[in-house]
Backbone as a printed PyTorch tensor [residue, N CA C, xyz], in Angstrom:
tensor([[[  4.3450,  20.8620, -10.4990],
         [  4.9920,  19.6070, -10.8600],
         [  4.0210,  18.7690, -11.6850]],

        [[  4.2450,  18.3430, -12.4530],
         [  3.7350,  17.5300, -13.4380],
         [  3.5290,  16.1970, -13.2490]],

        [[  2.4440,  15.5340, -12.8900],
         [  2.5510,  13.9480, -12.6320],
         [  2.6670,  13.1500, -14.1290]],

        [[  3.5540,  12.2360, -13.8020],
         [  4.1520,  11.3180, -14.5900],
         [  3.6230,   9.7650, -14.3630]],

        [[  2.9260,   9.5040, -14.9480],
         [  2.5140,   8.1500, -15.1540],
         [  3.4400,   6.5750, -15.0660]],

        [[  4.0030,   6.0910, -14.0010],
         [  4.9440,   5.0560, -14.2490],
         [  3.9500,   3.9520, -13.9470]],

        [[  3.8910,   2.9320, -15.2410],
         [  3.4760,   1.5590, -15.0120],
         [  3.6980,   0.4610, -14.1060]],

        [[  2.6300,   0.1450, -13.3240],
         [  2.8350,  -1.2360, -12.9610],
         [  3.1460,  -2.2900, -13.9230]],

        [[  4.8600,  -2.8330, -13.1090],
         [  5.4800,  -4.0160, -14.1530],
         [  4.7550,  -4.8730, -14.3170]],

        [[  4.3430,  -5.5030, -15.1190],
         [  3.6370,  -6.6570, -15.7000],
         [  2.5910,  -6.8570, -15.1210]],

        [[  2.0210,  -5.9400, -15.0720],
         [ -0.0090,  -5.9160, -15.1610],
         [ -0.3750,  -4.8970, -15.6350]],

        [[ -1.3450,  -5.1040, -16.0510],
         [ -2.4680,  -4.2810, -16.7640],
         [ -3.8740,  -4.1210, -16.0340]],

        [[ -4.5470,  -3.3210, -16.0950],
         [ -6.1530,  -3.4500, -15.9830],
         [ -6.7820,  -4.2890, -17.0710]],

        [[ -6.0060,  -3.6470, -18.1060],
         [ -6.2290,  -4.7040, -19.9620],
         [ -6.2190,  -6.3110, -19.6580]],

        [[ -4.9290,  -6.7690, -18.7660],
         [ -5.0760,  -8.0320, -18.9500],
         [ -5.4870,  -8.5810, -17.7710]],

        [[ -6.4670,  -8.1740, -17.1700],
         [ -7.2800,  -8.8390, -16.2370],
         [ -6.3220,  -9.2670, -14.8660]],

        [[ -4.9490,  -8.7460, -14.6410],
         [ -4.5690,  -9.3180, -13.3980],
         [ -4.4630,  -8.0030, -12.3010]],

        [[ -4.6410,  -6.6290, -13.0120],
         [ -5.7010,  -5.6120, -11.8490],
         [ -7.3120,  -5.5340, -11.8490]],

        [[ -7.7820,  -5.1680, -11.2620],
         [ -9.1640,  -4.7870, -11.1050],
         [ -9.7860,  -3.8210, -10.4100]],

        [[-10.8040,  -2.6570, -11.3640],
         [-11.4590,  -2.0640, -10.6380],
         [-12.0360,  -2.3100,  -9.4470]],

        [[-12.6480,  -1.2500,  -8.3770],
         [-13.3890,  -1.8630,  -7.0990],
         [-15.0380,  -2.4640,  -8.4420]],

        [[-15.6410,  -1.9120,  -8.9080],
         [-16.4380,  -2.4090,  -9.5090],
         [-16.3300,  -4.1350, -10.4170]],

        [[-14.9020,  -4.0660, -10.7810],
         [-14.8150,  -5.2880, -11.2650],
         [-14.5240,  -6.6560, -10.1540]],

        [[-14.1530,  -6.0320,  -9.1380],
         [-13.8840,  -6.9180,  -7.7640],
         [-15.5300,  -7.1770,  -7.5210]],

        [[-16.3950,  -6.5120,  -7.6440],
         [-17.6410,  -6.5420,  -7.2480],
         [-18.3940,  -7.5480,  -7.6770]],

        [[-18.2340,  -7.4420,  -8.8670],
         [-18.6850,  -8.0940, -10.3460],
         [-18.2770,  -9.3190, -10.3890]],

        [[-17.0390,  -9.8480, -10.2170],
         [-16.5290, -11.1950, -10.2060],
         [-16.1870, -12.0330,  -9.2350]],

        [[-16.4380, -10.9990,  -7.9600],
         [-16.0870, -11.9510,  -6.5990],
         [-17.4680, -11.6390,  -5.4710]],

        [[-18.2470, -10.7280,  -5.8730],
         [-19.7790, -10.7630,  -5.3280],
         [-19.1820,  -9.2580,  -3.8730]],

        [[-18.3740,  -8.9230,  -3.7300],
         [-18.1270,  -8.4550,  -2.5680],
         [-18.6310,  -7.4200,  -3.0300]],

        [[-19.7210,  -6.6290,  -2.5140],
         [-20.3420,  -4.9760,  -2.4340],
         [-18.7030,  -3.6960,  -2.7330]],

        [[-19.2380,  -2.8850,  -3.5330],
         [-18.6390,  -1.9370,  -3.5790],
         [-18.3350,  -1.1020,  -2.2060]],

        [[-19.1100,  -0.9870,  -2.1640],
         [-19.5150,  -0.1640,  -0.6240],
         [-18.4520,  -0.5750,   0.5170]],

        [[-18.9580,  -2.0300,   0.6990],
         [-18.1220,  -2.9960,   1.7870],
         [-16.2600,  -2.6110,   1.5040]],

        [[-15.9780,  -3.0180,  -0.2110],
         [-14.5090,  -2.7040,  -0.1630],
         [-13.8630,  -1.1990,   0.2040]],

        [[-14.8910,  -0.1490,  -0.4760],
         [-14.4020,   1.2170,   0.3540],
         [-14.2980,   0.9400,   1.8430]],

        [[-15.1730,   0.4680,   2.2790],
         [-15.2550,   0.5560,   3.7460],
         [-13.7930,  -0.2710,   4.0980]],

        [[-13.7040,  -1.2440,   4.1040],
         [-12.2690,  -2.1110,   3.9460],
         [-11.3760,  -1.3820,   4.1470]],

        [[-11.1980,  -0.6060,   2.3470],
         [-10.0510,   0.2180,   2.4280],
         [ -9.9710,   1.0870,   3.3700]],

        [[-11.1450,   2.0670,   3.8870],
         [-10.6700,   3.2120,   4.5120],
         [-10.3690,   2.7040,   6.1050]],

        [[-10.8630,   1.4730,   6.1060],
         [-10.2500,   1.3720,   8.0150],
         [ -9.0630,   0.2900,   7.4370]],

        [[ -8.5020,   0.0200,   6.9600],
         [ -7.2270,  -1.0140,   6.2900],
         [ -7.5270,  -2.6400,   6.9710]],

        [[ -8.4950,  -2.3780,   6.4050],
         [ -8.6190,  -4.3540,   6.0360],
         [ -9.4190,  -4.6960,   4.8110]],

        [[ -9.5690,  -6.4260,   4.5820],
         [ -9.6570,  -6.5630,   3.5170],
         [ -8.5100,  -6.8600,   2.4090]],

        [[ -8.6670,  -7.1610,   1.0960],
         [ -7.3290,  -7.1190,   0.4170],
         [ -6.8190,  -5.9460,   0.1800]],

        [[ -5.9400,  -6.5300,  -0.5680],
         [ -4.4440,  -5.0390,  -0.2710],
         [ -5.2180,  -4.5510,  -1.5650]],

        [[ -4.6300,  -3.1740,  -2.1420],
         [ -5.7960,  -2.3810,  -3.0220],
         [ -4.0510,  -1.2590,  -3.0240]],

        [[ -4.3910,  -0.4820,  -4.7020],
         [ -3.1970,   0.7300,  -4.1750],
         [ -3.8890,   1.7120,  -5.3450]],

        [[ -3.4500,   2.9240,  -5.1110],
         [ -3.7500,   3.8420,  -6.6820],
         [ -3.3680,   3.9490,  -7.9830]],

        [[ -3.7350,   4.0040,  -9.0010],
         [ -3.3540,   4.0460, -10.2680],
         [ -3.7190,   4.6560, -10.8930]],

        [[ -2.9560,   5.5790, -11.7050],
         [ -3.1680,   7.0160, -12.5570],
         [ -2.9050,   8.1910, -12.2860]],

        [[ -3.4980,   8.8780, -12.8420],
         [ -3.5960,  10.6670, -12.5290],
         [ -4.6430,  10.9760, -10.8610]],

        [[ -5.8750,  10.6880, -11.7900],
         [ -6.8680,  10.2930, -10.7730],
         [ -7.0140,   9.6500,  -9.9550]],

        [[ -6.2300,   8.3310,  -8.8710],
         [ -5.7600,   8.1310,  -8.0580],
         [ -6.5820,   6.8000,  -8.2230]],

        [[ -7.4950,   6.1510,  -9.3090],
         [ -8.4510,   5.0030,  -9.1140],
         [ -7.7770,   4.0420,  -8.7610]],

        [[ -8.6460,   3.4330,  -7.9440],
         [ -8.4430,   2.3450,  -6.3720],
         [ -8.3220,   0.6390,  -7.4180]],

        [[ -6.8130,   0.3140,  -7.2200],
         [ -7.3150,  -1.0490,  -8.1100],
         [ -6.5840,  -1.8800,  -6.9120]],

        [[ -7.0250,  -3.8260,  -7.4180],
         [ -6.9420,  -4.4630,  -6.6850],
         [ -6.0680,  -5.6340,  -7.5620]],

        [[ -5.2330,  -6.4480,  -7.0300],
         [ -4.4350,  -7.3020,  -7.6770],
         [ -5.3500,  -8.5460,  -7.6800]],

        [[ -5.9600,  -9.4020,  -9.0970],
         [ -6.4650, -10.7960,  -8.5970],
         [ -6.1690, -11.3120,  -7.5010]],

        [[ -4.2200, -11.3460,  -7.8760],
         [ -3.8840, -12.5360,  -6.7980],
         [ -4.0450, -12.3440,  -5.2000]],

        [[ -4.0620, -11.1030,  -5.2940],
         [ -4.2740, -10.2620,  -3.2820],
         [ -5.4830, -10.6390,  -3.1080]],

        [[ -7.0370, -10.2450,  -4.1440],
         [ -8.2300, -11.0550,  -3.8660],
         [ -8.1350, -12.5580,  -3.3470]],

        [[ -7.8460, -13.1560,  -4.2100],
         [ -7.4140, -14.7050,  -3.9200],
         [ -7.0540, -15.1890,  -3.0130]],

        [[ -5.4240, -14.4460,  -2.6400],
         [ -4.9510, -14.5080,  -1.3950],
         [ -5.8450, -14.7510,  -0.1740]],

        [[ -6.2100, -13.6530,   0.0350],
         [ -7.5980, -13.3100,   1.0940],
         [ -8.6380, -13.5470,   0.9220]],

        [[ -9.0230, -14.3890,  -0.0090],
         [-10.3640, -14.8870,   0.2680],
         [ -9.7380, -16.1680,   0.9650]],

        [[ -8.7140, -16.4930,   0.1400],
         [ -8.1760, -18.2300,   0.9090],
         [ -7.6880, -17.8570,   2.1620]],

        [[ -7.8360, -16.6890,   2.7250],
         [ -7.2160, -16.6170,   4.5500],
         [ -8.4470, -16.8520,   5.0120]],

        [[ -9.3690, -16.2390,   4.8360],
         [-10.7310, -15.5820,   5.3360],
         [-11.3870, -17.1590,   5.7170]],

        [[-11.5060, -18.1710,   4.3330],
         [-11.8180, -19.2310,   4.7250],
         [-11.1100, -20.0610,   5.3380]],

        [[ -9.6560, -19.9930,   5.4220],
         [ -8.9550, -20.8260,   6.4020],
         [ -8.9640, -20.3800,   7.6730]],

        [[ -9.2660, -19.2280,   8.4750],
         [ -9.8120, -18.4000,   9.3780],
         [-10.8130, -19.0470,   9.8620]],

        [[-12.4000, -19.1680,   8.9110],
         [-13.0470, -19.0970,   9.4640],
         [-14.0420, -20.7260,   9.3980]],

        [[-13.1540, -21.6330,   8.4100],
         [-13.6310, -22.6840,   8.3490],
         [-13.8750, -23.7340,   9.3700]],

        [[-15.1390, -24.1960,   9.7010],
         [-15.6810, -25.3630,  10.3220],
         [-16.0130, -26.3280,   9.6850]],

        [[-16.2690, -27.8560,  10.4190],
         [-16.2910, -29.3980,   9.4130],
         [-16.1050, -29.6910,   8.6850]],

        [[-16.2430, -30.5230,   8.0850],
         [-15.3880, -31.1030,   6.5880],
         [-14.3750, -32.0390,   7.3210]],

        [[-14.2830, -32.2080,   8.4500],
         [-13.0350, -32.6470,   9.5350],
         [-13.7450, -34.4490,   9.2430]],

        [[-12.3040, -35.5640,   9.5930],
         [-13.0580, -36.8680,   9.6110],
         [-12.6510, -37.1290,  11.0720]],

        [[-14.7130, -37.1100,  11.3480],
         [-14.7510, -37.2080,  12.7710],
         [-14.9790, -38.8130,  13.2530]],

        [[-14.7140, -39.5020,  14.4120],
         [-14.2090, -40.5220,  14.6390],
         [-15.7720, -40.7160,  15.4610]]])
């Protein structure tokens, strides 16, 4: 059987709203390493395959998403204390 290439609707890797695990690395500081690890026990942001070769990409907005849980999770003070 022949794999057939069907596009993700309206993203690209081209226009910056997928991202390699390396480009997740690069622009949001998170270790390569750390996001494999993520992926293979399923946490972390959401991540899916793309291509022939199965490369691991990540949606900005799912980064985003989850970084804004992570700190609403794990945020302390900033509170107006009386």
């Amino acid at each position: 059987m022949r794999y057939q290439h069907r596009a993700v609707k309206g993203a690209s890797v081209a226009d910056g709203d997928l991202l390699h695990t390396k480009q997740v690395e690069q622009e949001y500081g998170i270790n390569a390493g750390t996001l494999r690890f993520w992926r293979c026990t399923d946490q972390g942001p959401a991540s899916f395959t793309l291509g022939p070769r199965g490369r691991v990409v990540y949606r900005r907005s799912e980064i985003e998403r989850w970084l804004a849980e992570q700190e609403q999770a794990t945020r302390r003070g900033g509170g107006d204390a009386a």
